[in-house]
N, C-alpha and C positions, 0 to 999 in steps of 0.2 A: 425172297426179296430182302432188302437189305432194310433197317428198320433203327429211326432214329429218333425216339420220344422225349429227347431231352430241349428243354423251354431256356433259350440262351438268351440273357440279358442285353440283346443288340439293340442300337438306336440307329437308325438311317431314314434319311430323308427321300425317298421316293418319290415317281411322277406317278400320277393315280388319275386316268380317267374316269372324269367326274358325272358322267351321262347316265381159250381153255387155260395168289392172282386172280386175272380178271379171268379168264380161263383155263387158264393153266398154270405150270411151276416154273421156277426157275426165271434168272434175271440178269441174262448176259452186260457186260458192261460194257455200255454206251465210248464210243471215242469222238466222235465229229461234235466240233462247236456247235454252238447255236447259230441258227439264220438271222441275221437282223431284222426287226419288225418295223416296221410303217409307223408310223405315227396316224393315231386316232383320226377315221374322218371329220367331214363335216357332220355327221351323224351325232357324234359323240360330242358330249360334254368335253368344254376345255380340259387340260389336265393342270390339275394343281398339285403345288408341291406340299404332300402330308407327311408328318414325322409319322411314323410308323413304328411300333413297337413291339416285340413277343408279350403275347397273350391279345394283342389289335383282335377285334372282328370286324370283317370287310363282306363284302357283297360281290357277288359275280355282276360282271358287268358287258357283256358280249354275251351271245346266241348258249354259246358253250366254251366253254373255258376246261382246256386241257391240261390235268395235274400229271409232271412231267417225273424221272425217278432222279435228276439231276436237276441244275441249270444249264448243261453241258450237251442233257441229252436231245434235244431237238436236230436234227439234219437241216441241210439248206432247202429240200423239199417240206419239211413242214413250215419252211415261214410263213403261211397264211395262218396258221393252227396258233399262230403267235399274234397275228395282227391285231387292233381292235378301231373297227370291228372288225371279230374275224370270220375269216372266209372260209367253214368249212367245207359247203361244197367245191371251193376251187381247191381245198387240201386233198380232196378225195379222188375230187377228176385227175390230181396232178400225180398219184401213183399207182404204180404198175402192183398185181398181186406181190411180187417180188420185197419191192416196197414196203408193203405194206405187212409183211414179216416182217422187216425187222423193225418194226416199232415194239416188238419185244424185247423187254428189257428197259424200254425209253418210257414205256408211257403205264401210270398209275390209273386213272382214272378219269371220270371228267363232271364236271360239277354243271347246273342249268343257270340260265339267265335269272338275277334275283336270289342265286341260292347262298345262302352264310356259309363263308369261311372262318376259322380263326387262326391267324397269327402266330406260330411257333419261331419263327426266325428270319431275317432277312440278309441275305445278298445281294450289294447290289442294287438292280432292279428287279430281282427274283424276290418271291414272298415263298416261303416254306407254311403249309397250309394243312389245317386237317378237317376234312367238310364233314361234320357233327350231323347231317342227314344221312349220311354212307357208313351203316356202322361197318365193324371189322374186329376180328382179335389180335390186328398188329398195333391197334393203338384205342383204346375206351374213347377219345373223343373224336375220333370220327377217320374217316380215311384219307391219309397223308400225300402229300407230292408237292411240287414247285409248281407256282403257276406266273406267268411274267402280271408285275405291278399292274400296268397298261390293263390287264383285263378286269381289276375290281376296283372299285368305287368303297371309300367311306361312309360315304350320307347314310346316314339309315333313313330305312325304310318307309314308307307312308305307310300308317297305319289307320286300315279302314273296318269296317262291321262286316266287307265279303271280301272274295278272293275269288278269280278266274280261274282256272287251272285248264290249260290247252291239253284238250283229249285227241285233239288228230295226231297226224306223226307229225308234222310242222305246221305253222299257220305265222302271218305275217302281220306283224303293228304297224301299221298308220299312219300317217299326219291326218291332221284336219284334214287335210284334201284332199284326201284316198291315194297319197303317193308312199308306197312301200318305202317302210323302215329299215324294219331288222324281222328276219326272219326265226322262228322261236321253235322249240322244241317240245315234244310231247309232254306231259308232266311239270312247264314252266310256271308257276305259279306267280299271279301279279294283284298286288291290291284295286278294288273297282271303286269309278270315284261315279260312276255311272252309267247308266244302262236305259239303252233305246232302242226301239224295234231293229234298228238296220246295225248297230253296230253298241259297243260295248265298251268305255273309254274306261281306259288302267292306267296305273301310275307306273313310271320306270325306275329301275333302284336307285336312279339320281332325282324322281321325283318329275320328271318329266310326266306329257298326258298323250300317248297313245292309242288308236283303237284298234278291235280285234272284231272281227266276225261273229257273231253270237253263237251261228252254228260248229263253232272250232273249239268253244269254251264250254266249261259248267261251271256253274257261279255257286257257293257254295261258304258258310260262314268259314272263320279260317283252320277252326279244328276239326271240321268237318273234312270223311272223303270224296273226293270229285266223284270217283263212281262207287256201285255198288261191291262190297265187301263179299261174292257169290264166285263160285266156281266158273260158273257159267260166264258169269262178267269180266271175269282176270284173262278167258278164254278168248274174247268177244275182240279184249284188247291187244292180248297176243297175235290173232290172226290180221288183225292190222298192219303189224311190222313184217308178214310176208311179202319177200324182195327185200327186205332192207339189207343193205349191205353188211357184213361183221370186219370188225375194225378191231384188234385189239385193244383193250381199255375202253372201249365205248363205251358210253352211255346215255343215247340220245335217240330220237326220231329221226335223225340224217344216219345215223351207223350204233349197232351194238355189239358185243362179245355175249358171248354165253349166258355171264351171270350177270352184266349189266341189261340184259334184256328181262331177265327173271324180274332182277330186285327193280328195277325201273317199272314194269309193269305192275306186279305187287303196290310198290309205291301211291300209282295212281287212286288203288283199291284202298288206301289205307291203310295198306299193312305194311313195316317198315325193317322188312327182311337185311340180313347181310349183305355187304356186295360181293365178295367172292366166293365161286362154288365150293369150296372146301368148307368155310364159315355159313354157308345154306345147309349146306347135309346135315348139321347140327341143330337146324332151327325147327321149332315146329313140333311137330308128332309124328316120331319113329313109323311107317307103315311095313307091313310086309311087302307089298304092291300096290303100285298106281294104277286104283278103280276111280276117282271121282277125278272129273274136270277140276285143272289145278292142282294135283298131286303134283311135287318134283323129283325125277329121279338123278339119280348121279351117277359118276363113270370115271375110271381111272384108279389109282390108288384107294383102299378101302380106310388107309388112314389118311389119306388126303387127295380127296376130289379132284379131278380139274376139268370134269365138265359135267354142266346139267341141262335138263331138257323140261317141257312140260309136258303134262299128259294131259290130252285134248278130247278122250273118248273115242270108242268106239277100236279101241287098241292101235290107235296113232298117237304121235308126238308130234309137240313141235319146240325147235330152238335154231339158234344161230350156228353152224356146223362148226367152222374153221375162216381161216384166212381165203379169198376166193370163195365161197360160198355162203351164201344168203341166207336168212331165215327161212326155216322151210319148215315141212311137217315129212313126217317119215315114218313106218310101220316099226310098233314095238320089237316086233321081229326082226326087221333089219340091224337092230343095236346091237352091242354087246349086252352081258347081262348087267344089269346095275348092280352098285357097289352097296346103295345105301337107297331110300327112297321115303320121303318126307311128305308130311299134309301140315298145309298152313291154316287154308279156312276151315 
């Protein structure tokens, strides 16, 4: 992939709502414009106009926010992936497996509702962004891509004594009234400003008040992990995201790739693994084979990865296969042999 870590002195005035790589190699280059995006609903926060700077930290400010390899690279079919708020699942209804190939090439990764970005450069109304929770060896501060203005917020954060952190594959915030917001992502983390039998009110990275289902959450100080740091428990979580679709660049409870299902799971556990399979093979402790729930193995080039699975016991796996095909579990037997295979916990 094409890789550009230099911090350019740009100033531009931006709109800012206010409210098998990821699997594989290789990074065909993108040619179709970008689709023009919607303007923020009534959902979101007005957008105000922020001077914006390289080295800026921002906020993601939509469900999931798609880090793109260009500003160039979006098609007309992702303009929901662009909206804010955006519409992943009508991005996902809207394409054919065909489609959804070639978002190779186009798409880096994708950051969660609430999560820190920072600022390398701007375009435009493109932010050049490198998310400091997704490590990587193409860049020490975290994993790079374009993401449109529209989808993060300046305010920082509310800061509280706990934090939610959504353990199902999605779960949906509130109004006062019990009328659906915004739909959220596994591993969203939100500050709590309170907590009652029936529901659980968070803050939104515009500082907004929100609730959430108590059973969708675990509340948890904020350096604390949501769940347990156990083989068994990383498992618990991965067999969750069985059906879930694989999307290249994923990294969500609506859609994952390969390594964005590993390190997203991982994550939930506390542990703060690489995003891509190549930079996981290196992580951890070397094994010879995957015996304990939670081992990962990998596959492809032995000097560079581009896919990995987990080992669930009992001499099965499970991971996200390909394009067109789902997270599943599969017998060690049916793979190739791995190239390399790693213990985390």
């Amino acid at each position: 992939m094409a890789r550009d870590t230099r911090v350019r002195p740009i100033v531009a005035v931006v709109a800012i709502a206010a409210s098998f790589a990821a699997c594989g190699t290789g990074t065909p280059s993108p040619s179709t414009a970008p689709a023009s995006a919607t303007p923020a609903s009534a959902a979101a926060a007005p957008a105000l106009p922020v001077t914006i700077t390289a080295g800026a930290r921002v906020w993601v400010n939509v469900a999931v926010a798609t880090l793109w390899t260009s500003p160039t690279a979006p098609r007309r079919v992702d303009a929901p992936a662009l909206r804010a708020p955006v519409e992943i699942r009508r991005w996902l209804a809207a394409m054919s497996t065909d489609v959804r190939r070639g978002l190779v090439g186009r798409v880096e990764t994708q950051a969660l509702y609430g999560q820190p970005l920072v600022v390398t450069r701007v375009s435009g109304s493109w932010l050049h962004v490198v998310a400091p929770d997704q490590p990587t060896s193409r860049d020490r501060r975290g994993y790079p891509g374009w993401v449109p203005s529209r989808q993060v917020t300046t305010h920082r954060p509310v800061t509280a004594a706990q934090v939610a952190t959504v353990v199902t594959l999605t779960a949906w915030l509130r109004s006062s009234t019990g009328a659906r917001v915004l739909e959220t992502s596994l591993g969203t983390r939100l500050p709590v400003l309170s907590v009652a039998p029936t529901s659980v009110t968070v803050a939104t990275p515009t500082g907004a008040r929100l609730r959430v289902r108590p059973a969708a959450v675990v509340i948890r100080t904020p350096r604390a992990a949501a769940l347990p740091a156990t083989g068994s428990a990383v498992v618990a979580t991965a067999r969750s995201f069985l059906g879930v679709p694989y999307l290249w660049g994923a990294r969500s409870g609506f859609a994952v790739d390969c390594s964005g299902f590993t390190s997203l799971d991982y994550a939930v556990h506390g542990r703060r693994i690489p995003r891509d399979a190549d930079d996981q093979s290196w992580f951890g402790v070397r094994i010879s084979k995957a015996t304990r729930a939670g081992d990962l193995t990998f596959y492809g080039k032995s000097s560079a990865p581009s896919h990995v699975a987990m080992y669930v016991g009992s001499g099965t796996l499970i991971h996200a296969p390909s394009t067109g095909h789902p997270v599943t579990t599969v017998a060690v037997t049916s793979m190739s042999t791995p190239v390399r295979s790693r213990r985390v916990l």
